[in-house]
C-alpha positions as CSV (number, residue, x, y, z in Angstrom):
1,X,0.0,0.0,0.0
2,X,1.6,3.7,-0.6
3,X,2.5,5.6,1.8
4,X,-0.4,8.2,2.7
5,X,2.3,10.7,3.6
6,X,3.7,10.8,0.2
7,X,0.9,11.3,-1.4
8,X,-0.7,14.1,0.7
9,X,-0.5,16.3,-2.2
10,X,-2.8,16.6,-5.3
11,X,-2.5,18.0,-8.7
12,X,-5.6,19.1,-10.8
13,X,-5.3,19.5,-14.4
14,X,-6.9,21.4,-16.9
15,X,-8.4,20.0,-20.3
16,X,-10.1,21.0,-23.4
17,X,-12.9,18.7,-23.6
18,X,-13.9,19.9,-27.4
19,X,-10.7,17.9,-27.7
20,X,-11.2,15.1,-26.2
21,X,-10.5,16.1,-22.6
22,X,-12.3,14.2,-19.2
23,X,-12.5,18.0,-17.6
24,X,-10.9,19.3,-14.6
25,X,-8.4,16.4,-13.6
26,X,-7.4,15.1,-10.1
27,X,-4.6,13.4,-9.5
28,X,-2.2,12.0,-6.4
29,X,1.2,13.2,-6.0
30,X,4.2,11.3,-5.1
31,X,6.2,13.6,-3.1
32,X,9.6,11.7,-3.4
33,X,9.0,10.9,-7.2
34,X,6.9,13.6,-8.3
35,X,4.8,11.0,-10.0
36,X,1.0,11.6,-10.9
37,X,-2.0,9.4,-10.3
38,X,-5.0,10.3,-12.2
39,X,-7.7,10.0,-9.2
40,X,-11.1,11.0,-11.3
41,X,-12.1,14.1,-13.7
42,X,-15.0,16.4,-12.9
43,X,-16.8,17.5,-16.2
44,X,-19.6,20.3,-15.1
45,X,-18.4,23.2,-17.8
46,X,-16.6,22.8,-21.5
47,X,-12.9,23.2,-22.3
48,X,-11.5,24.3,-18.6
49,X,-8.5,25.0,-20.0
50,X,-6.5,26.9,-17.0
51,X,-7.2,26.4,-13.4
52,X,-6.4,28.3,-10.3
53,X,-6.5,28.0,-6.3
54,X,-7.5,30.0,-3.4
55,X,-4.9,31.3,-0.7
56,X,-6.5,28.4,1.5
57,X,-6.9,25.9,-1.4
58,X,-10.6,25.0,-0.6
59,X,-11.7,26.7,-3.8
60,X,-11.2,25.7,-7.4
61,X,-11.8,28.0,-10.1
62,X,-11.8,27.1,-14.0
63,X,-12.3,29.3,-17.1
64,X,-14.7,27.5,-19.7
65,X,-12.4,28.7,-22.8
66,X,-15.7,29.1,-24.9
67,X,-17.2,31.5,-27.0
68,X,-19.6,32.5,-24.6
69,X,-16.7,32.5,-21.5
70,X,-17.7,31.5,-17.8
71,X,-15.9,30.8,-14.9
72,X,-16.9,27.6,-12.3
73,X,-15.9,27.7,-8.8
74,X,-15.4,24.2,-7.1
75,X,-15.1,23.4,-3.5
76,X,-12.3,21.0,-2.5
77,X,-12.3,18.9,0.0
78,X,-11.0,15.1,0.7
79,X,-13.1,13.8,-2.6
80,X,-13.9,15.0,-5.9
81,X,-14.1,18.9,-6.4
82,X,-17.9,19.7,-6.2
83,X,-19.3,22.9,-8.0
84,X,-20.3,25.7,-5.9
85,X,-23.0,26.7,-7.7
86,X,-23.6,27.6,-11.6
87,X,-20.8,28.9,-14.0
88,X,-20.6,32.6,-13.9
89,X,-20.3,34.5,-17.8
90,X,-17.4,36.3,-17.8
91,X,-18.6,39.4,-20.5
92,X,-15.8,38.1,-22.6
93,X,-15.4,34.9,-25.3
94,X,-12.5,32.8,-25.1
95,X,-10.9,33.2,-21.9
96,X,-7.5,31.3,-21.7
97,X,-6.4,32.3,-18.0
98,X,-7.4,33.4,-14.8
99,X,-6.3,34.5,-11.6
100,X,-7.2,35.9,-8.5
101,X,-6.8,39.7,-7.0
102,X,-8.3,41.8,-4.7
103,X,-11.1,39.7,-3.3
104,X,-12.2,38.6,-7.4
105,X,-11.1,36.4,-10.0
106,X,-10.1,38.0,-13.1
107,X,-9.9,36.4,-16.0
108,X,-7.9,37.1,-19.6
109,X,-10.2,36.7,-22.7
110,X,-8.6,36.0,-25.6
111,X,-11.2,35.8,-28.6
112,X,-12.6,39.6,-27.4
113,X,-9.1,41.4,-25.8
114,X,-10.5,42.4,-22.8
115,X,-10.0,41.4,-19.1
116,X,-12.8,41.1,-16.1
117,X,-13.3,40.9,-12.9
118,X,-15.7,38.8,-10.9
119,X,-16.4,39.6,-7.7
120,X,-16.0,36.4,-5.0
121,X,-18.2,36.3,-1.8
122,X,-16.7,35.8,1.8
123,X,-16.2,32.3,1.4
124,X,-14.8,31.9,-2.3
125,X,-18.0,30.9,-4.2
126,X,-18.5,33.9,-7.1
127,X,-21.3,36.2,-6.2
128,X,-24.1,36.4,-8.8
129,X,-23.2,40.1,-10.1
130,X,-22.1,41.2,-13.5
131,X,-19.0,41.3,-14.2
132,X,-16.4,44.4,-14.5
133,X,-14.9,44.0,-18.1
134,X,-12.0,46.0,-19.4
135,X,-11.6,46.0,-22.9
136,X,-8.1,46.5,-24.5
137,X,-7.8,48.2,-28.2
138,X,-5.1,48.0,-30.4
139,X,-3.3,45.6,-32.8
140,X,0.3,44.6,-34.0
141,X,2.1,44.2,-37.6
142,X,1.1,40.5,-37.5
143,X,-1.9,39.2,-39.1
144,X,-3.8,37.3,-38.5
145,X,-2.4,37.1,-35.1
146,X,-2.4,40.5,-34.2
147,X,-5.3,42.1,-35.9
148,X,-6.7,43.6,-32.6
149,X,-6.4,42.8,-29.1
150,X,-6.0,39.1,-27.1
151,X,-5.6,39.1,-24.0
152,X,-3.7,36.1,-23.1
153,X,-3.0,35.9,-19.3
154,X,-3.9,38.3,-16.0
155,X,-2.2,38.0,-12.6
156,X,-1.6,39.7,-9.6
157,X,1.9,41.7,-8.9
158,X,4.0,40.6,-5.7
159,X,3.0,43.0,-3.6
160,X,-1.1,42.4,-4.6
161,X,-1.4,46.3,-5.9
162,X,-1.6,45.7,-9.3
163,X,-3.1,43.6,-11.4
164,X,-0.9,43.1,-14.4
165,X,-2.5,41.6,-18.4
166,X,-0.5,40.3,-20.9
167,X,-2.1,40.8,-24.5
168,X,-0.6,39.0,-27.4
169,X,-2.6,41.0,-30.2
170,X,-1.0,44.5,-28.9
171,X,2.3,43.6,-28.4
172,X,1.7,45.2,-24.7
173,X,1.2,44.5,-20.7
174,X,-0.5,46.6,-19.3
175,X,-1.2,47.3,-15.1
176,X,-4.5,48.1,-13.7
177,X,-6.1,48.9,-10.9
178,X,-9.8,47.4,-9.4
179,X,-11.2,49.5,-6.7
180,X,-14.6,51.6,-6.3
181,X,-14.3,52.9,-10.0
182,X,-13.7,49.5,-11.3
183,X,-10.8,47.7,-13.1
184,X,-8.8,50.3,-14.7
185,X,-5.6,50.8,-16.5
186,X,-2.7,52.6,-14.9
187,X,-0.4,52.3,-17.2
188,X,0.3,50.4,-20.7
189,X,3.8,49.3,-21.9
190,X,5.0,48.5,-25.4
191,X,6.8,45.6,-26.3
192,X,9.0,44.8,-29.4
193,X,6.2,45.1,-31.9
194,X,5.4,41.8,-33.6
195,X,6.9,39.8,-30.6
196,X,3.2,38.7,-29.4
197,X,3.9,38.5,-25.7
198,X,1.8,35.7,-23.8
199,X,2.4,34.9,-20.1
200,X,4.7,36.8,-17.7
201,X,6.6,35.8,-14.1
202,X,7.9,37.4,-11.5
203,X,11.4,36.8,-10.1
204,X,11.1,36.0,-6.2
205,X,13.0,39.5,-5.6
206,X,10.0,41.3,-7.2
207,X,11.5,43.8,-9.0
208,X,12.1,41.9,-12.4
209,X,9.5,40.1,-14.6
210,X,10.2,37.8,-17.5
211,X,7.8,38.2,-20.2
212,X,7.3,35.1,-22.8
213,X,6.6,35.4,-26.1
214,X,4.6,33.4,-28.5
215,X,5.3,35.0,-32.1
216,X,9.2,35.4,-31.5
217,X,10.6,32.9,-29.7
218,X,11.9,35.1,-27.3
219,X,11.9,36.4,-23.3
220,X,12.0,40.5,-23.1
221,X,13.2,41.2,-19.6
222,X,11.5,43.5,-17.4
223,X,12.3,46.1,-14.5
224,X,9.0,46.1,-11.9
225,X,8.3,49.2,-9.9
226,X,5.9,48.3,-8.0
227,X,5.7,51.8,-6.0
228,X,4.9,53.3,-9.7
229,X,3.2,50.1,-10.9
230,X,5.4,50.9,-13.9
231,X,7.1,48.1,-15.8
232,X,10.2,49.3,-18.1
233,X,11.0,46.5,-21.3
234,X,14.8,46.2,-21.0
235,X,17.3,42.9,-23.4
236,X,14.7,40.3,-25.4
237,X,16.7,37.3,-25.0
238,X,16.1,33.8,-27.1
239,X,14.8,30.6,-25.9
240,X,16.3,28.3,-28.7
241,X,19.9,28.2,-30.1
242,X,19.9,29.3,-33.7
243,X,16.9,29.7,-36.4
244,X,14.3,27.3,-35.5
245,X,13.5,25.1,-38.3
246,X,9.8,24.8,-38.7
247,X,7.1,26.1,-36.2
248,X,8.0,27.7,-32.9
249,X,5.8,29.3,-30.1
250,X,6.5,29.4,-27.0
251,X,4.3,28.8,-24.4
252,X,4.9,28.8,-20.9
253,X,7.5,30.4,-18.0
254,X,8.5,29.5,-14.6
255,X,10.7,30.9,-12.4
256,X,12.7,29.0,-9.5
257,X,11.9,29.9,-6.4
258,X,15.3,31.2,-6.0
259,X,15.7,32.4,-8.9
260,X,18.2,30.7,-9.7
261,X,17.0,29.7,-13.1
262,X,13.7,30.3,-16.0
263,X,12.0,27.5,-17.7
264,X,10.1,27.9,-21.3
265,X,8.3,25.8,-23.1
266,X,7.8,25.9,-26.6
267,X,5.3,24.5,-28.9
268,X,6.3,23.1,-32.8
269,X,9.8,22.4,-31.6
270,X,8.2,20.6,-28.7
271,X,11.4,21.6,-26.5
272,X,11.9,23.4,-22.5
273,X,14.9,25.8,-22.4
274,X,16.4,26.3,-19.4
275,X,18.0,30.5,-18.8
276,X,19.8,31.9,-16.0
277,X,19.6,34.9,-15.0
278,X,22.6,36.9,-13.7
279,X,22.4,38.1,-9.9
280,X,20.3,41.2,-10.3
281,X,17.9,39.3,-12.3
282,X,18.1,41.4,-15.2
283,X,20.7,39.5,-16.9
284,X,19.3,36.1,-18.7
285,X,21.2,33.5,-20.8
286,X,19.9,30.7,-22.7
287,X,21.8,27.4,-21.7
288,X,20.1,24.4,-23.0
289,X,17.0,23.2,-24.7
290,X,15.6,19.6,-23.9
291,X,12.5,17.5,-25.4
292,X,9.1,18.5,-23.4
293,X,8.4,14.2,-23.4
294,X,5.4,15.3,-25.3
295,X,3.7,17.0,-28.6
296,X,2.3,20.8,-28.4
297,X,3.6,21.7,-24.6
298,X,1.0,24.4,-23.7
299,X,2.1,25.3,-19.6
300,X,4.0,24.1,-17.3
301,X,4.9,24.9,-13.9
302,X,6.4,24.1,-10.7
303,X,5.5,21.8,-7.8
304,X,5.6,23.7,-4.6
305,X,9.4,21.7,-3.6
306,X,10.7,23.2,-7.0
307,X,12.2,20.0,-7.3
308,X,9.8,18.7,-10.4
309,X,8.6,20.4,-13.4
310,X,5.6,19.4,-14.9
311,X,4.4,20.0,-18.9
312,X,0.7,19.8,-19.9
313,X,1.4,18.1,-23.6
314,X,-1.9,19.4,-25.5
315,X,-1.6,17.1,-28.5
316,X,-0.2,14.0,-27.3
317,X,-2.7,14.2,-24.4
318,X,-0.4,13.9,-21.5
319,X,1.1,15.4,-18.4
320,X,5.2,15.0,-18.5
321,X,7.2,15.2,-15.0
322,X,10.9,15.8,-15.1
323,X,13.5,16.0,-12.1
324,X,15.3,19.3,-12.0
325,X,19.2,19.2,-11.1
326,X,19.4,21.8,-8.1
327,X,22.6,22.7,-9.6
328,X,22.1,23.3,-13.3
329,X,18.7,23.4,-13.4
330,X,18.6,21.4,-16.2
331,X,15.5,19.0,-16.2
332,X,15.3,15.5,-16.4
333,X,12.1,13.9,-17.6
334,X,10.9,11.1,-15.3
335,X,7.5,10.5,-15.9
336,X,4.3,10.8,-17.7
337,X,0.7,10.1,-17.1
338,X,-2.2,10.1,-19.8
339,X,-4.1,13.2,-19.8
340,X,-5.9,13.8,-22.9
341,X,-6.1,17.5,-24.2
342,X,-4.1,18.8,-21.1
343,X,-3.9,22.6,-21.1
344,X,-2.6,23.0,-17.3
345,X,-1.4,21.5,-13.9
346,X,-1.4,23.0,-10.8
347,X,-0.4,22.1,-7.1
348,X,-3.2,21.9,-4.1
């Protein structure tokens, strides 16, 4: 019999079910391994593409990635997740992220460029109000990527001031605000037009962000002034040696909790590349690329040790675990688990 102990943790996993997806995912944790068991799959709303935890991790929340976008709040518990009550609409069509800030969930709609908010009641479940939506304007120089705005990801700043959106179709992040007036924007930044930036982190010192981006395969580095909620675009470094040959978008980034080292994923070459950054943070190499153990990586991320990366293969339809060397940071894949249509993974 396994050891309860080690697997104390659990996983859940996003999916599109359009493609062939069971839903929202849970699986058991190893914790010397890092190996996943799929437990069972929860199937209330379509395509629940990314996923997302409260502080307390009694709440589950998952964006429907449809035209008509909603969010579904779960409660979790020692069983299956059990929805809270009906998906809420979002205001928005395809919404491909979410996240949570300031007592709401926000959520990043891709197929109409805008961001909203939806407000949460005390105890996590999403109150039946309309939402705020923000809608971005704009475009880049390329079509048909960039022929107006899509917003691909939203998240919170370190401090929990800002909330910062990432919008491929503008070639921009922008910061905003949410208080009595509503979700506003404080400031926008311009990227490297063309570069179609897609999901950002934060290094652990907070005063850096990497920024990933899906139409060059690049990372623009970032100074983060949180006082001014400004962010200032500084070197775009690459993710793969050389000219790719064939498709490449990247996907994905993760920073170590140290900060020590930035993990990418990219889809088409199907590869993670592992980058240092110098001291300060603003200084990032590209050291080595390694197969994802999968086709079409779409996210990845950490398990809270930082000792296992995980890769949600879309197109092979599986979840990829690799061991990370605590001393080059270079991943070593140990694992895989079937996981149709996976689109995310992340750690209760």
């Amino acid at each position: 019999m396994a050891d309860a102990g080690r697997l104390g943790r659990r996983a859940f996993i996003g999916t599109f079910t359009a493609a062939g997806g069971a839903g929202v995912l849970t699986a058991a944790v190893d914790r010397d391994s890092g190996s996943l068991t799929v437990l069972d799959a929860v199937d209330d709303v379509p395509d629940p593409s990314y996923l997302a935890l409260s502080p307390a991790g009694d709440m589950l929340y998952a964006v429907s990635e449809t035209p008509d976008g909603a969010v579904a709040a779960y409660r979790v518990g020692a069983g299956r997740p059990e929805l809270s009550g009906p998906p809420v609409p979002v205001g928005g069509s395809g919404p491909t992220h979410l996240g949570l800030f300031a007592g709401h969930v926000l959520t990043a709609n891709y197929g109409s460029g805008s961001v909203s908010a939806l407000a949460l009641r005390p105890d996590g479940t999403l109150a039946d109000t309309a939402p705020q939506v923000l809608r971005h304007t704009g475009s880049g120089p390329h079509t048909p990527r960039q022929h107006g705005p899509h917003a691909h990801q939203v998240q919170s700043d370190p401090g929990g001031r800002w909330a910062v959106s990432v919008d491929l179709g503008t070639d921009s992040v922008r910061v905003c605000a949410l208080d009595g007036a509503g979700l506003t924007v404080h400031r926008e930044t311009a990227l490297r037009p063309g570069s179609g930036p897609r999901h950002l982190a934060f290094h652990p010192g907070g005063d850096v962000a990497y920024v990933v981006n899906e139409l060059a395969p690049t990372v623009t580095v970032c100074r983060w002034d949180a006082a001014a909620g400004a962010l200032r675009p500084g070197d775009e470094v690459p993710v793969l040696h050389g000219a790719p040959g064939g498709d490449a978008y990247p996907s994905g980034i993760v920073v170590s909790p140290d900060g020590r080292f930035v993990w990418t994923a990219t889809r088409g070459q199907d590869v993670l590349s592992v980058l240092t950054p110098d001291p300060s943070g603003e200084g990032l190499r590209l050291v080595v690329t390694v197969p994802c153990g999968g086709v079409w990586p779409r996210d990845l991320t950490l398990d809270p040790s930082g000792r296992f990366l995980y890769v949600a293969n879309e197109r092979s339809g599986d979840v990829t675990w690799f061991a990370v060397d605590p001393d080059t940071g270079v991943p070593r894949r140990a694992g895989a688990v079937e996981a149709p249509a996976a689109s995310c993974v992340i750690f209760g």
